[in-house]
Each structure stands twice: as C-alpha cells, then as structure tokens.
PyMOL Python script that loads the backbone (N, CA, C, O; Angstrom):
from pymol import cmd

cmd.read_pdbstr("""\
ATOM      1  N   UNK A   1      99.181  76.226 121.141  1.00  0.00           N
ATOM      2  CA  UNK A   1      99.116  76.581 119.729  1.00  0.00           C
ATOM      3  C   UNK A   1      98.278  77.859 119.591  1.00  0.00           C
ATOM      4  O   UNK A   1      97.198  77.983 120.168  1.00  0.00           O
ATOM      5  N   UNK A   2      98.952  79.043 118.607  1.00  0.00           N
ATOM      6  CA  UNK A   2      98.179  80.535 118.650  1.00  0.00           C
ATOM      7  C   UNK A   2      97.099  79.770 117.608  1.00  0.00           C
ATOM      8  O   UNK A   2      97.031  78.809 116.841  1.00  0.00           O
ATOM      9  N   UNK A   3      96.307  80.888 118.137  1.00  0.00           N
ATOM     10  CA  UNK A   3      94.576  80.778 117.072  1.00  0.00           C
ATOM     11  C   UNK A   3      95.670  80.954 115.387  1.00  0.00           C
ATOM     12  O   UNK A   3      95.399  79.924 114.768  1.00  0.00           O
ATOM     13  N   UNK A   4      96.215  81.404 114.927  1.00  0.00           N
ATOM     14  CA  UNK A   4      96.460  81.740 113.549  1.00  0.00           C
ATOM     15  C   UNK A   4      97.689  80.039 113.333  1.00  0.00           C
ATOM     16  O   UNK A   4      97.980  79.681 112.191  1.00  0.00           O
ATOM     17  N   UNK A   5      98.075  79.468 114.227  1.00  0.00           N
ATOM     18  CA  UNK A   5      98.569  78.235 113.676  1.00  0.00           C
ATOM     19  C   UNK A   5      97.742  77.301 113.441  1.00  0.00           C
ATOM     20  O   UNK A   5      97.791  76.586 112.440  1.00  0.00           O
ATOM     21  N   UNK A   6      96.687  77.200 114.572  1.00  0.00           N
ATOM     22  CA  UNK A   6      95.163  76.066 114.650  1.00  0.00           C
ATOM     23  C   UNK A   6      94.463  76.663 113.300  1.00  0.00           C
ATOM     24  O   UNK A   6      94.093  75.779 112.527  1.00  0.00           O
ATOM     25  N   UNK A   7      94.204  78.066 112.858  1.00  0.00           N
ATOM     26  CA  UNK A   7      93.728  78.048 112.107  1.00  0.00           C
ATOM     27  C   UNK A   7      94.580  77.877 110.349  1.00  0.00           C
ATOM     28  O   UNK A   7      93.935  77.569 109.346  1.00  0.00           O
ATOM     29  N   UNK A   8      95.659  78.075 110.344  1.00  0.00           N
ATOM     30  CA  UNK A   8      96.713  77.183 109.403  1.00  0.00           C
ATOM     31  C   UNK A   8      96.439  76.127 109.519  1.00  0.00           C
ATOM     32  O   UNK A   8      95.815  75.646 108.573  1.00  0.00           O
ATOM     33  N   UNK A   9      96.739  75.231 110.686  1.00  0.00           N
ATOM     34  CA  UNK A   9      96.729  73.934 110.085  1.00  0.00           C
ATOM     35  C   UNK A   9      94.763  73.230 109.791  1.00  0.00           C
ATOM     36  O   UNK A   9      94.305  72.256 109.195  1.00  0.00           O
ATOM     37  N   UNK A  10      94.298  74.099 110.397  1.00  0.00           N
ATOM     38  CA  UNK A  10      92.853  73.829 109.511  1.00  0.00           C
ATOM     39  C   UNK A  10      92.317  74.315 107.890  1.00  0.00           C
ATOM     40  O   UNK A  10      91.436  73.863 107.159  1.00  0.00           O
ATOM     41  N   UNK A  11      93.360  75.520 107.717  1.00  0.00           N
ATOM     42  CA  UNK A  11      92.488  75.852 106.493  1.00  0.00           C
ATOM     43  C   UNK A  11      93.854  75.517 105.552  1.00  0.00           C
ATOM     44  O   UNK A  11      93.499  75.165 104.427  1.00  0.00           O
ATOM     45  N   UNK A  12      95.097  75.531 105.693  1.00  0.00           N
ATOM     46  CA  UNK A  12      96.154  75.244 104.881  1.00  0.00           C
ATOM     47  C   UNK A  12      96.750  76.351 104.385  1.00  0.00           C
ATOM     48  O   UNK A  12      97.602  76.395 103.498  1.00  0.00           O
ATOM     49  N   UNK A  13      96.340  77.116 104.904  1.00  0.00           N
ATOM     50  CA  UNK A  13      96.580  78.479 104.515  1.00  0.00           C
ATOM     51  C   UNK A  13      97.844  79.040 105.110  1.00  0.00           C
ATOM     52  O   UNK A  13      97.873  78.485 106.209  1.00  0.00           O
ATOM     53  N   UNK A  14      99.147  79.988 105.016  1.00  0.00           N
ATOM     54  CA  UNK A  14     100.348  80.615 106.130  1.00  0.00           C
ATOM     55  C   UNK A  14      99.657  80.821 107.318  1.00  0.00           C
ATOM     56  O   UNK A  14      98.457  80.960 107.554  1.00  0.00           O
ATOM     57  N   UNK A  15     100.650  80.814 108.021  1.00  0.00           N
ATOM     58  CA  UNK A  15     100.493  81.512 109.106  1.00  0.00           C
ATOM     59  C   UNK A  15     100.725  82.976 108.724  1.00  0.00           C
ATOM     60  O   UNK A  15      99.741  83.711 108.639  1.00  0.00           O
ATOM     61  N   UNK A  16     101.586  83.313 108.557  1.00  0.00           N
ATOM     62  CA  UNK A  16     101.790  84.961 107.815  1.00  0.00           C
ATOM     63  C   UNK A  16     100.535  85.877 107.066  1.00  0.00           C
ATOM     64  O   UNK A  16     100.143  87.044 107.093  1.00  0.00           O
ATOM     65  N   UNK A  17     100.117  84.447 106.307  1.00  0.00           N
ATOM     66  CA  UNK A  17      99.305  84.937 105.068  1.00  0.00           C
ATOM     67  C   UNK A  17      97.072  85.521 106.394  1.00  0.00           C
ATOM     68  O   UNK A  17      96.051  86.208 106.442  1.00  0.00           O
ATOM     69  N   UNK A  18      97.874  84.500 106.997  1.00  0.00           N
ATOM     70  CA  UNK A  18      96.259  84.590 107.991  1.00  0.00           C
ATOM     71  C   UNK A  18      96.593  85.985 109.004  1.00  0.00           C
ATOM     72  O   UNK A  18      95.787  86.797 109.458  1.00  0.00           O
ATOM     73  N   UNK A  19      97.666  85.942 109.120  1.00  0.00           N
ATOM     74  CA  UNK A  19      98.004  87.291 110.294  1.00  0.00           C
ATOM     75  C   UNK A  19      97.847  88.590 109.623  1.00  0.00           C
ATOM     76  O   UNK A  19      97.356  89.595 110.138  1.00  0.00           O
ATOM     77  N   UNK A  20      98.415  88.456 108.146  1.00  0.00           N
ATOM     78  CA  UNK A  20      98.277  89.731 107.562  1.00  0.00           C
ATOM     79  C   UNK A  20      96.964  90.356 107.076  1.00  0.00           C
ATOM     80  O   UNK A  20      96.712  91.548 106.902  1.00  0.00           O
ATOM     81  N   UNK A  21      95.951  88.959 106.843  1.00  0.00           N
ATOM     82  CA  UNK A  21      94.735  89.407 106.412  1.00  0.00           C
ATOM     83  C   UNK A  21      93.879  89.866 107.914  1.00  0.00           C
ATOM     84  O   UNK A  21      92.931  90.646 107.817  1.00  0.00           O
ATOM     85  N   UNK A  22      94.283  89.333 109.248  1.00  0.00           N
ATOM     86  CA  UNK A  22      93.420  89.583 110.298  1.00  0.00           C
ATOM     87  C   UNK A  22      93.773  90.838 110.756  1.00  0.00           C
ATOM     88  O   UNK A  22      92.887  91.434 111.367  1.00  0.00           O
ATOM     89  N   UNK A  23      95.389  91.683 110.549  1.00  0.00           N
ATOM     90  CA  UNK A  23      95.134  92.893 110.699  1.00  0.00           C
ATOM     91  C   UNK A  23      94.848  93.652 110.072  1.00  0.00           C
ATOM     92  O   UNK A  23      94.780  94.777 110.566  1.00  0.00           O
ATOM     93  N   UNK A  24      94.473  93.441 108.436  1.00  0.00           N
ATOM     94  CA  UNK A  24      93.043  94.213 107.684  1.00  0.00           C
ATOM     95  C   UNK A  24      92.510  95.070 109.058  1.00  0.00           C
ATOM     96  O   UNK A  24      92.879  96.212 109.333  1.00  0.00           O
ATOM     97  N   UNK A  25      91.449  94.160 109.944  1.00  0.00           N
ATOM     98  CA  UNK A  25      90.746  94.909 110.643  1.00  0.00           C
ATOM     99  C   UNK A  25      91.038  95.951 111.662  1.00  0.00           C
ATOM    100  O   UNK A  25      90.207  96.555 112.339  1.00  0.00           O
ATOM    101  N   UNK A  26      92.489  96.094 111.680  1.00  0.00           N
ATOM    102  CA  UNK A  26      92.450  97.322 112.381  1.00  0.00           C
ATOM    103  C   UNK A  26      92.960  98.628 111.543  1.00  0.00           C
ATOM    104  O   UNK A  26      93.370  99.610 112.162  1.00  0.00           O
ATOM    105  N   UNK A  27      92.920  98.609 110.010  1.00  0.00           N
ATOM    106  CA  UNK A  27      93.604  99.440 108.754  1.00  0.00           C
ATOM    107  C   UNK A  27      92.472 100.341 109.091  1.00  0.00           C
ATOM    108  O   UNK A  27      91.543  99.976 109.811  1.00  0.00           O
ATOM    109  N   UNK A  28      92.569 101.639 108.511  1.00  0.00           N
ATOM    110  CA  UNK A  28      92.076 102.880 108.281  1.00  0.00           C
ATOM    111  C   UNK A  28      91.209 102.133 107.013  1.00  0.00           C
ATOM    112  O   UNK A  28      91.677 101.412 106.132  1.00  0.00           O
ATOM    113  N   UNK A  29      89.365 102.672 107.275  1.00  0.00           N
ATOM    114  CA  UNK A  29      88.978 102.605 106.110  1.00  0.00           C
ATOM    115  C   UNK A  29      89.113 102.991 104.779  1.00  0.00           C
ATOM    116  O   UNK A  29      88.691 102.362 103.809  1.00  0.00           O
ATOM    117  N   UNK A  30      89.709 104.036 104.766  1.00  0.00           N
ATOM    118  CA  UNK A  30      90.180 104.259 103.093  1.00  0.00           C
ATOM    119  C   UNK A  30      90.889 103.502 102.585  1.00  0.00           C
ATOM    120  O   UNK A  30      90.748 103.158 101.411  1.00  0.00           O
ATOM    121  N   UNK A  31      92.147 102.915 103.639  1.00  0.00           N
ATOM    122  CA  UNK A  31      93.026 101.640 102.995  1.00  0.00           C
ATOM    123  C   UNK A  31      92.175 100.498 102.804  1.00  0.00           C
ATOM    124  O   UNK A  31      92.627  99.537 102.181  1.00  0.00           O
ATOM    125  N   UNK A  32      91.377 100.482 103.113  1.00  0.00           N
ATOM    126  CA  UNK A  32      90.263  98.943 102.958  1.00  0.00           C
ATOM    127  C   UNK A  32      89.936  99.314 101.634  1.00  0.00           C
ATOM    128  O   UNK A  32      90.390  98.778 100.623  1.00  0.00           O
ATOM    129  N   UNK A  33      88.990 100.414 101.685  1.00  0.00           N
ATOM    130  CA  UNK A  33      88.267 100.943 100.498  1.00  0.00           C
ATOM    131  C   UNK A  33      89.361 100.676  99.422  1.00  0.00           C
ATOM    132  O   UNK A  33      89.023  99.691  98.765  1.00  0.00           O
ATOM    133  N   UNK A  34      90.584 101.208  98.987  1.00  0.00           N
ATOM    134  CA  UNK A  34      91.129 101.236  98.747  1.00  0.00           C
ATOM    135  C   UNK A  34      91.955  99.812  97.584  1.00  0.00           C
ATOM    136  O   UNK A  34      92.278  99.830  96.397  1.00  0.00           O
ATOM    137  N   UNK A  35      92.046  98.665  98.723  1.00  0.00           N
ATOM    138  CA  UNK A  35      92.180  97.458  98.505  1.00  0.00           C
ATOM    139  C   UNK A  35      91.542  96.478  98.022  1.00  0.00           C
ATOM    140  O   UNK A  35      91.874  95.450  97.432  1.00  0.00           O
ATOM    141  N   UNK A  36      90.177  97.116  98.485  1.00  0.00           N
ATOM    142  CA  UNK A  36      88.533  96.247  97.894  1.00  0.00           C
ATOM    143  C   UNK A  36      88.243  97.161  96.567  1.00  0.00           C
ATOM    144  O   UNK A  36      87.254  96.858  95.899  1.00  0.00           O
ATOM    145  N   UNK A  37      88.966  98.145  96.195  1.00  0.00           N
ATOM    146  CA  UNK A  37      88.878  98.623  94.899  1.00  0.00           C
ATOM    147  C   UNK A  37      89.974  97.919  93.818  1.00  0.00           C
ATOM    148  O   UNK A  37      89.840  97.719  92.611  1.00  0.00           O
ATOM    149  N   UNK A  38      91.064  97.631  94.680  1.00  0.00           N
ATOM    150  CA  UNK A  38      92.327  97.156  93.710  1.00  0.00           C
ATOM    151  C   UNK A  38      92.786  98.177  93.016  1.00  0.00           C
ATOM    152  O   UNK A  38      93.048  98.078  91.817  1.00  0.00           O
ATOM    153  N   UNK A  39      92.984  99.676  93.955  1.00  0.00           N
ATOM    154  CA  UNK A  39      94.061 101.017  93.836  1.00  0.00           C
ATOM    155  C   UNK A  39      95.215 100.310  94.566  1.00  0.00           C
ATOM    156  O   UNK A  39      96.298 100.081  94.029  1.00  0.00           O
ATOM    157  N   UNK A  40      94.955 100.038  95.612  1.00  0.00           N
ATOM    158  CA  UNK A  40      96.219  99.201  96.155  1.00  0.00           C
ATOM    159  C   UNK A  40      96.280  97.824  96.514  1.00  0.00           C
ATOM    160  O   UNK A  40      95.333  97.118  96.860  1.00  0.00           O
ATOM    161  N   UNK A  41      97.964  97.377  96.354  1.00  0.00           N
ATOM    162  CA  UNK A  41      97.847  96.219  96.709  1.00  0.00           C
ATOM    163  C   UNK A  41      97.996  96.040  98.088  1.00  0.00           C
ATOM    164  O   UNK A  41      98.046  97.107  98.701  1.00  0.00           O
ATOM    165  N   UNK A  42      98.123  94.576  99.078  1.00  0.00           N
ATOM    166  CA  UNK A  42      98.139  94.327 100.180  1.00  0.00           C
ATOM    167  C   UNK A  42      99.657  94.539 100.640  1.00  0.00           C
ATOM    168  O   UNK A  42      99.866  94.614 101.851  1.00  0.00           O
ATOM    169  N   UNK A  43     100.719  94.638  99.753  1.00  0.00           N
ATOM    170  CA  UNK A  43     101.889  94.586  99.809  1.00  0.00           C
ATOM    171  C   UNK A  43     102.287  96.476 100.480  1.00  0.00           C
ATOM    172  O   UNK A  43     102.912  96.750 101.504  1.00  0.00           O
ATOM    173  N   UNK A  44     101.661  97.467  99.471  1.00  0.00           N
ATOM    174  CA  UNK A  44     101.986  98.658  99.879  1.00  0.00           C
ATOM    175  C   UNK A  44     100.982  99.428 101.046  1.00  0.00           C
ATOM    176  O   UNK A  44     101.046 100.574 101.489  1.00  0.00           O
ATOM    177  N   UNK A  45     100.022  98.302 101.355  1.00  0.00           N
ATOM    178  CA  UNK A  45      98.913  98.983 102.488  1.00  0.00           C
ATOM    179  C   UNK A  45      99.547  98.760 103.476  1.00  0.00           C
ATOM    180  O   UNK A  45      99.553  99.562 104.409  1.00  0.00           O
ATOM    181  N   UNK A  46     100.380  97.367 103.507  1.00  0.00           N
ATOM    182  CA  UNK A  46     100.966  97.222 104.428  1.00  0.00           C
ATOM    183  C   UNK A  46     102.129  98.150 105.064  1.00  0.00           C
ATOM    184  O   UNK A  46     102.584  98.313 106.197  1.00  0.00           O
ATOM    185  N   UNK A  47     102.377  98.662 103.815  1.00  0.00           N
ATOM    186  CA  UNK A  47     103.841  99.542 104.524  1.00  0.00           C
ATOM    187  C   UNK A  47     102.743 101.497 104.879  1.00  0.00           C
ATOM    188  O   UNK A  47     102.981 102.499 105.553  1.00  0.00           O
ATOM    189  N   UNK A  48     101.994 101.203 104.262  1.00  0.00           N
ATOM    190  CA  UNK A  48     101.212 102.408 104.329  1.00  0.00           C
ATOM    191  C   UNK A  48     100.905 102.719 105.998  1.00  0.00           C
ATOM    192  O   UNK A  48     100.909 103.827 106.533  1.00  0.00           O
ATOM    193  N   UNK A  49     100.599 101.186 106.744  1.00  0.00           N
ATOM    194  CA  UNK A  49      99.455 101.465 107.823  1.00  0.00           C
ATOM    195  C   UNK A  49     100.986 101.457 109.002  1.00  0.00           C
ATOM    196  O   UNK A  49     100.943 101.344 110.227  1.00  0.00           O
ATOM    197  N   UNK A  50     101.838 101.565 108.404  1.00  0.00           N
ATOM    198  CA  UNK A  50     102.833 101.819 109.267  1.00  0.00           C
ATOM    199  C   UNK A  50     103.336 103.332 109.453  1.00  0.00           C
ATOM    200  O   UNK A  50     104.302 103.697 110.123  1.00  0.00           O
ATOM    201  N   UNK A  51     102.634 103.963 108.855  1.00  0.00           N
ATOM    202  CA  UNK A  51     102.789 105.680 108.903  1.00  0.00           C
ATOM    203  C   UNK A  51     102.236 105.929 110.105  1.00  0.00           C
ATOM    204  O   UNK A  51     101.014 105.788 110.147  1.00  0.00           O
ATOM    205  N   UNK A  52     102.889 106.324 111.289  1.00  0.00           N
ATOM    206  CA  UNK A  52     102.157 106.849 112.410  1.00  0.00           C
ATOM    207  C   UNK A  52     101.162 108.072 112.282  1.00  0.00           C
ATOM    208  O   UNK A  52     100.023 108.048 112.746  1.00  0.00           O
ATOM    209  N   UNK A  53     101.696 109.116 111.621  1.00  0.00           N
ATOM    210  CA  UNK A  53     100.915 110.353 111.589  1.00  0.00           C
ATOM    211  C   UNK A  53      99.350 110.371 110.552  1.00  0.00           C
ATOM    212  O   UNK A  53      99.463 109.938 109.405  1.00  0.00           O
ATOM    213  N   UNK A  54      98.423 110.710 110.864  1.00  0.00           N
ATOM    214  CA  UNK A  54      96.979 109.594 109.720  1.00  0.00           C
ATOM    215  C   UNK A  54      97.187 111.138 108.901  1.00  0.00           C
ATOM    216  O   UNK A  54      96.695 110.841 107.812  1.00  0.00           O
ATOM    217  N   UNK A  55      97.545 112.350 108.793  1.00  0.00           N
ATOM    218  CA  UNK A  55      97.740 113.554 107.738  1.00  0.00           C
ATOM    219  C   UNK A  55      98.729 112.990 106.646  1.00  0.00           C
ATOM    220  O   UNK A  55      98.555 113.069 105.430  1.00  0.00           O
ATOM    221  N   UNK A  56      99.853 112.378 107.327  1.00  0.00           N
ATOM    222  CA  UNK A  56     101.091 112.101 106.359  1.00  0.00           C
ATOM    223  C   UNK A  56     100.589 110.501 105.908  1.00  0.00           C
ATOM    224  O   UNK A  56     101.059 110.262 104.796  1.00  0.00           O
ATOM    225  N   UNK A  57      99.935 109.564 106.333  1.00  0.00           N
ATOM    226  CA  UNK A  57      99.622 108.536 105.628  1.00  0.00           C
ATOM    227  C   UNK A  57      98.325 108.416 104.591  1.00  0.00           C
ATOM    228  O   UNK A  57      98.388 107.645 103.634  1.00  0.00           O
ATOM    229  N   UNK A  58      97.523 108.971 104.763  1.00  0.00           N
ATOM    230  CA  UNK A  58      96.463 109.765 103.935  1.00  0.00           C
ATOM    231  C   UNK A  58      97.303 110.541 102.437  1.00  0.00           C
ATOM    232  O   UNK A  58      96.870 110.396 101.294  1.00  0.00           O
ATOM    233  N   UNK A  59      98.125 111.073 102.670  1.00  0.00           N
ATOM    234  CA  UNK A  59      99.292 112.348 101.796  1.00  0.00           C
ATOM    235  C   UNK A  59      99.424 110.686 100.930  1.00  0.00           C
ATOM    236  O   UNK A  59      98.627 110.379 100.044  1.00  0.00           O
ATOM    237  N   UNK A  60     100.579 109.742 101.394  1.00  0.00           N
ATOM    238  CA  UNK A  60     101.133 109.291 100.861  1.00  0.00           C
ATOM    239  C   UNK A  60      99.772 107.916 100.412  1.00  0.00           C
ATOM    240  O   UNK A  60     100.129 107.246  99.443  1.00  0.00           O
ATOM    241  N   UNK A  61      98.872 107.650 100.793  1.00  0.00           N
ATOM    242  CA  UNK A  61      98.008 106.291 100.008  1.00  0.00           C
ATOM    243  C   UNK A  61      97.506 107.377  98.684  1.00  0.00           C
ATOM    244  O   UNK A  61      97.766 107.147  97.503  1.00  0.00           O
ATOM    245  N   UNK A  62      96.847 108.418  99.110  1.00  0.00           N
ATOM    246  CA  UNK A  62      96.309 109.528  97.852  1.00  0.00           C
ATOM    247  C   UNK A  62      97.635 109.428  96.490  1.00  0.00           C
ATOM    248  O   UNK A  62      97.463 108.998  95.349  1.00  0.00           O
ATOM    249  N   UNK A  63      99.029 110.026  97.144  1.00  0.00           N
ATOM    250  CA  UNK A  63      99.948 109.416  96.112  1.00  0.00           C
ATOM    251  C   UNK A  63     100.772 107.932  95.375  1.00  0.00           C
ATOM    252  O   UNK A  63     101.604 107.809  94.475  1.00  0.00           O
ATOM    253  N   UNK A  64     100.138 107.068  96.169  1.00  0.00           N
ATOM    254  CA  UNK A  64     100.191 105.845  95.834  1.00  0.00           C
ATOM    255  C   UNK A  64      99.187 105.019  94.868  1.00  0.00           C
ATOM    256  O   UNK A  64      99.344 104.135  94.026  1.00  0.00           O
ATOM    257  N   UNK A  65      98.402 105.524  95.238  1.00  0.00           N
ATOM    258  CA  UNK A  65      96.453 105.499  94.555  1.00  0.00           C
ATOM    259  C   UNK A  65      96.424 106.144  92.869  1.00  0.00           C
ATOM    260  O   UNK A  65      95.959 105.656  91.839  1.00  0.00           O
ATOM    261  N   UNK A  66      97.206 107.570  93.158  1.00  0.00           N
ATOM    262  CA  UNK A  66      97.105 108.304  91.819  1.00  0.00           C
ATOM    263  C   UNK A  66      98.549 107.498  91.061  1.00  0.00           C
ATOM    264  O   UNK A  66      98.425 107.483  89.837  1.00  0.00           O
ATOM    265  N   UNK A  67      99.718 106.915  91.503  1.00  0.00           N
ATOM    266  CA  UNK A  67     100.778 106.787  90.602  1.00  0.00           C
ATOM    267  C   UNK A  67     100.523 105.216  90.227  1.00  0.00           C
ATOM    268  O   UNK A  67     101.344 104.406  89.796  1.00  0.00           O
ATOM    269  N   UNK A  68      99.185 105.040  90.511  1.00  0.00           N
ATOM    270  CA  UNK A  68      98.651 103.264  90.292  1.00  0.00           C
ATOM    271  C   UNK A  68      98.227 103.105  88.980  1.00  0.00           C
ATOM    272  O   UNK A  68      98.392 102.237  88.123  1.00  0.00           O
ATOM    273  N   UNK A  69      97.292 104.791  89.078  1.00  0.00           N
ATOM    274  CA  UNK A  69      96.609 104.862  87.738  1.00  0.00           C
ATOM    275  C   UNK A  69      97.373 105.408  86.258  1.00  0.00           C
ATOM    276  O   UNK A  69      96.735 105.431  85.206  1.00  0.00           O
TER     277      UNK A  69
END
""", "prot")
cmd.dss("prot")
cmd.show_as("cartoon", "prot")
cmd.util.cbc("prot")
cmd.orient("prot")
C-alpha cells in the first residue's frame, strides 16, 4: 500500500486530493504565494506548474493573477 493510500484510508481524505496537495511542495514559490493569497486557485496552479520554461510560466501566472482581479 503507497504512503498516499495508508494515508487516505487514515485521514478519509482522496487519494488524488492528498497527491495533489503533496506536490504543492515541489511548486515555484510564487505559485504558493500565490495560492496562500487566493490569486489562484489549485485547479489553474496546477496546469501552471506544468509550463516547462520558469520565463513563460511566470508570463502566464502574472496573467492569470491580473485576469483574477
């Protein structure tokens, strides 16, 4: 059993829902910052931290951030 099912069936929580919050820790701090501000949600950080290039993903959270407000 992976650590994120043992820890599902201990806290009741997804499996999905525990995987997506444990790779938080490898996001670019501005996307944290970002999320712990509630400019973005967890839904578009997610597609954010999939930008390979950090010039062009930076470009696009800055325009995601401003079309929030």
């Amino acid at each position: 059993m992976s650590w994120s099912e043992q820890l599902s069936a201990a806290t009741g929580k997804r499996v999905e829902y525990l995987e997506d919050r444990y790779a938080l820790l490898d996001y670019p701090d501005y996307l944290i910052e970002a999320l712990q501000a509630e400019s973005l949600n967890l839904a578009v950080a997610r597609w954010l931290v999939r930008i390979e290039d950090e010039n062009v993903r930076r470009e696009y959270t800055r325009f995601e951030i401003g079309r929030a407000h």
